[in-house]
C-alpha positions in Angstrom: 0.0 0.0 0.0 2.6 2.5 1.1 4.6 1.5 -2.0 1.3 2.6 -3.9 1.0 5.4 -2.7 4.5 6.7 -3.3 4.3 5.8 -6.9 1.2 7.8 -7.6 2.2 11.0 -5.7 5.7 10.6 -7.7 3.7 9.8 -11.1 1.4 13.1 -10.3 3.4 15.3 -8.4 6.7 17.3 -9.1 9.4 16.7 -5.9 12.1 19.0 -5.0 14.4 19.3 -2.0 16.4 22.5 -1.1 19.7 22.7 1.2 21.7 25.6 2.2 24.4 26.5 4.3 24.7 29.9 5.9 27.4 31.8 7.6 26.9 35.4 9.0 27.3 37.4 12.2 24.4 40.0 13.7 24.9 42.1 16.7 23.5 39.2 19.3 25.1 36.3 17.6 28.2 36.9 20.0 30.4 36.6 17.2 29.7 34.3 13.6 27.0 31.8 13.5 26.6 28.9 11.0 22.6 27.8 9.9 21.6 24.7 8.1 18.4 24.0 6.3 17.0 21.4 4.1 13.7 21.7 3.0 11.6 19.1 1.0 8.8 20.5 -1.3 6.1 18.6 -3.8 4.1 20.5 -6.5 0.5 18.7 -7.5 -0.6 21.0 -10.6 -0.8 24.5 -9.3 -0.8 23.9 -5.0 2.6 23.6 -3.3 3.3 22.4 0.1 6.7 22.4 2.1 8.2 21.5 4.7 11.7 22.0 6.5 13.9 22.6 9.1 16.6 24.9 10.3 20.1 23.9 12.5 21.8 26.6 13.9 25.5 27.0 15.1 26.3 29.8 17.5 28.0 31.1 21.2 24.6 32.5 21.7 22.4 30.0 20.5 22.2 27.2 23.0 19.4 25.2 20.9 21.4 23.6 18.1 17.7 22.9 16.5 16.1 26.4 15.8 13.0 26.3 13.9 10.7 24.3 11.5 8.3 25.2 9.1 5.6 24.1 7.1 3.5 26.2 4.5 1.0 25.6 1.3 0.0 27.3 -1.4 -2.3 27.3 -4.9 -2.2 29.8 -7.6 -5.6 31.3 -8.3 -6.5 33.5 -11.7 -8.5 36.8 -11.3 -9.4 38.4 -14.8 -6.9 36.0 -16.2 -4.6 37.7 -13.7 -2.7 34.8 -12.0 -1.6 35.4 -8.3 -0.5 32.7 -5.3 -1.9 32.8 -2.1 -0.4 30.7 0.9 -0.2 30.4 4.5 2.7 29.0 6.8 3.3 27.8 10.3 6.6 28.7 11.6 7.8 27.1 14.8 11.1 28.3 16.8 12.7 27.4 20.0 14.9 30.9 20.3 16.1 30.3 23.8 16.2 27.3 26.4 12.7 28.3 28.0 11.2 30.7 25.4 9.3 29.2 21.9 7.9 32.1 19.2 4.6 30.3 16.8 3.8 31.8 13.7 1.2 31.6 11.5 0.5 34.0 8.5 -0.9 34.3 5.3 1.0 35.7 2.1 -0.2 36.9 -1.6 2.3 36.7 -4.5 1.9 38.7 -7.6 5.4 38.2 -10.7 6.1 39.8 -13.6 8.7 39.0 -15.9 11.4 41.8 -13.6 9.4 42.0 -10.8 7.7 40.1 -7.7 5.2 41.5 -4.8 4.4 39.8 -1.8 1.9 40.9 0.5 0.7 39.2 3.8 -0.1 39.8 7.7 1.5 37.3 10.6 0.6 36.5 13.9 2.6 35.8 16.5 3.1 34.5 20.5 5.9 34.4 22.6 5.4 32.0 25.6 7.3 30.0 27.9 8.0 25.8 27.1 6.2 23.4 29.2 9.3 22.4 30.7 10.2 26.3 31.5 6.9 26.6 33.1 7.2 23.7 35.9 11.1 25.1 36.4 9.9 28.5 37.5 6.9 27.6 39.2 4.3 29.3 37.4 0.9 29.5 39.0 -2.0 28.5 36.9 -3.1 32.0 36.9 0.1 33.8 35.6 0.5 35.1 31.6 3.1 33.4 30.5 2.5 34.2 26.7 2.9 37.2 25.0 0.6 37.8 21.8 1.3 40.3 18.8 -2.1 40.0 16.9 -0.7 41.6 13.3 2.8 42.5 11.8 2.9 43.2 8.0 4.6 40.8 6.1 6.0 42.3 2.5 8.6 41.6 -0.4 9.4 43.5 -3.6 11.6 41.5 -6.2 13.4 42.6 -9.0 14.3 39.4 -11.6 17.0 39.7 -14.5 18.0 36.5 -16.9 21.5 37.1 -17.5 21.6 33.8 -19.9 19.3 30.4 -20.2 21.2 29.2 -17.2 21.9 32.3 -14.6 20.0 34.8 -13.2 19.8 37.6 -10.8 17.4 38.6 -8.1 17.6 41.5 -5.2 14.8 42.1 -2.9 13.7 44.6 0.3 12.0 42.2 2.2 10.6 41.9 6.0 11.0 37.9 6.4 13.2 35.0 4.8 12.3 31.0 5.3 12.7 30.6 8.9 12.1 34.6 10.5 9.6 37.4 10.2 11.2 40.4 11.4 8.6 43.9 12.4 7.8 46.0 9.7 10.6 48.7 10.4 13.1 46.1 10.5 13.6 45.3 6.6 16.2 43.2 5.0 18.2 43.6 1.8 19.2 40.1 0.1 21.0 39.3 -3.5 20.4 36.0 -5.1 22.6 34.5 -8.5 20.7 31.4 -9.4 22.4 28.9 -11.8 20.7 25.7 -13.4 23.1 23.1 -14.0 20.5 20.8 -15.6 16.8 20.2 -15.4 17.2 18.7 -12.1 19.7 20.5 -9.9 20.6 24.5 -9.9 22.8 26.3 -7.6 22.5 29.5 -5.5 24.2 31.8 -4.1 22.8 35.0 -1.5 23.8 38.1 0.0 22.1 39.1 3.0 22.0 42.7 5.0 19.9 43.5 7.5 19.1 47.0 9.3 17.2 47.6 12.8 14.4 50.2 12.8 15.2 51.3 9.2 12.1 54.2 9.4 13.0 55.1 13.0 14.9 58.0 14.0 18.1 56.2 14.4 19.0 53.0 12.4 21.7 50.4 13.2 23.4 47.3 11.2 22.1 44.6 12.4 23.7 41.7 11.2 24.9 39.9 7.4 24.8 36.9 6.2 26.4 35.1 3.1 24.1 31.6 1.9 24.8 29.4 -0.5 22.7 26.0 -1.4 21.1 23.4 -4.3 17.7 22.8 -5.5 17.2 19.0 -6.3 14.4 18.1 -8.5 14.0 14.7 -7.5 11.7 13.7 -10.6 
């Protein structure tokens, strides 16, 4: 039966899996920090769903597994207009006693040079289970802390340098595994390069500020990523 089934969703579906390796430094990483992700995605006609999970390297991480994800999504057609909506669950153990949940929606709109992504998240802070029976909370006490709506947003720009290498640069608010506030945007650089039908190679920059449209802005941390796309059939 299970054989079955994996020969049907590998006759109908379209399997990929993507793994990077990261090395950067921000200003509470306590010097440079290494991250690890694979990810394993399957396309059925025009929904996606993925899955993945993130490893993390650092003097000021003590959790050496740091979040996992899991979103869908389906392309819809409005006036022959054709746009993606998604949603995504993001789980992350920042800390020894502390978890942050996710969930949020997202609405993707490319043309040929550029991409829009517009969404809203939800998010809670709270203590683990293990956290809460270490520091003797009483059944009464808040031990959760609940931001109802942060803006989620991405603008692309796309160039094809050849059939086999192109270009990407975004200002975005989030990236697989994080969601940062509004005023907190990131600035990332992407060279994409398909070796075959099956596996392409990536490379990104990544710059991130603190409080870009407050008064005072600081650097707050880069990153340089590089990983391969499998296309598994």
């Amino acid at each position: 039966m299970l054989i079955a089934m994996l020969s049907v969703l590998d006759a109908y579906s379209q399997i990929s899996i993507n793994s990077y390796a990261e090395l950067g430094t921000t200003n509470v990483s306590a010097g440079a920090y290494g991250n690890f992700s694979g990810l394993l995605s399957a396309k059925f006609g025009t929904f996606s769903a993925s899955t993945g999970a993130l490893v993390s390297v650092s003097n000021a991480n003590l959790n050496v597994f740091s979040a996992c994800k899991l979103s869908v999504s389906n392309e819809f057609r409005l006036f022959k207009i054709p746009f993606r909506v998604g949603g995504f669950y993001l789980w992350k153990p920042f800390s020894v006693d502390l978890r942050e949940t996710n969930v949020g929606v997202l609405v993707n709109y490319r043309t040929r040079h550029f991409g829009y992504d517009l969404g809203l998240n939800s998010r809670v802070y709270g203590y683990s289970e293990a956290a809460k029976r270490k520091y003797n909370f009483s059944g009464s006490a808040s031990t959760t802390i609940w931001e109802p709506i942060n803006w989620m947003y991405k603008l692309t720009y796309y160039l094809q340098f050849n059939p086999k290498t192109n270009f990407e640069a975004c200002v975005t608010n989030f990236d697989t595994y994080m969601v940062e506030q509004e005023t907190n945007p990131m600035i990332r650089t992407k060279i994409n390069y398909e070796l075959n039908n099956k596996l392409h190679f990536y490379s990104e920059l990544g710059y991130q500020q603190a409080g870009l449209m407050n008064i005072r802005v600081n650097t707050f941390g880069v990153f340089l990523r590089g990983g391969v796309v499998w296309q598994l059939n």
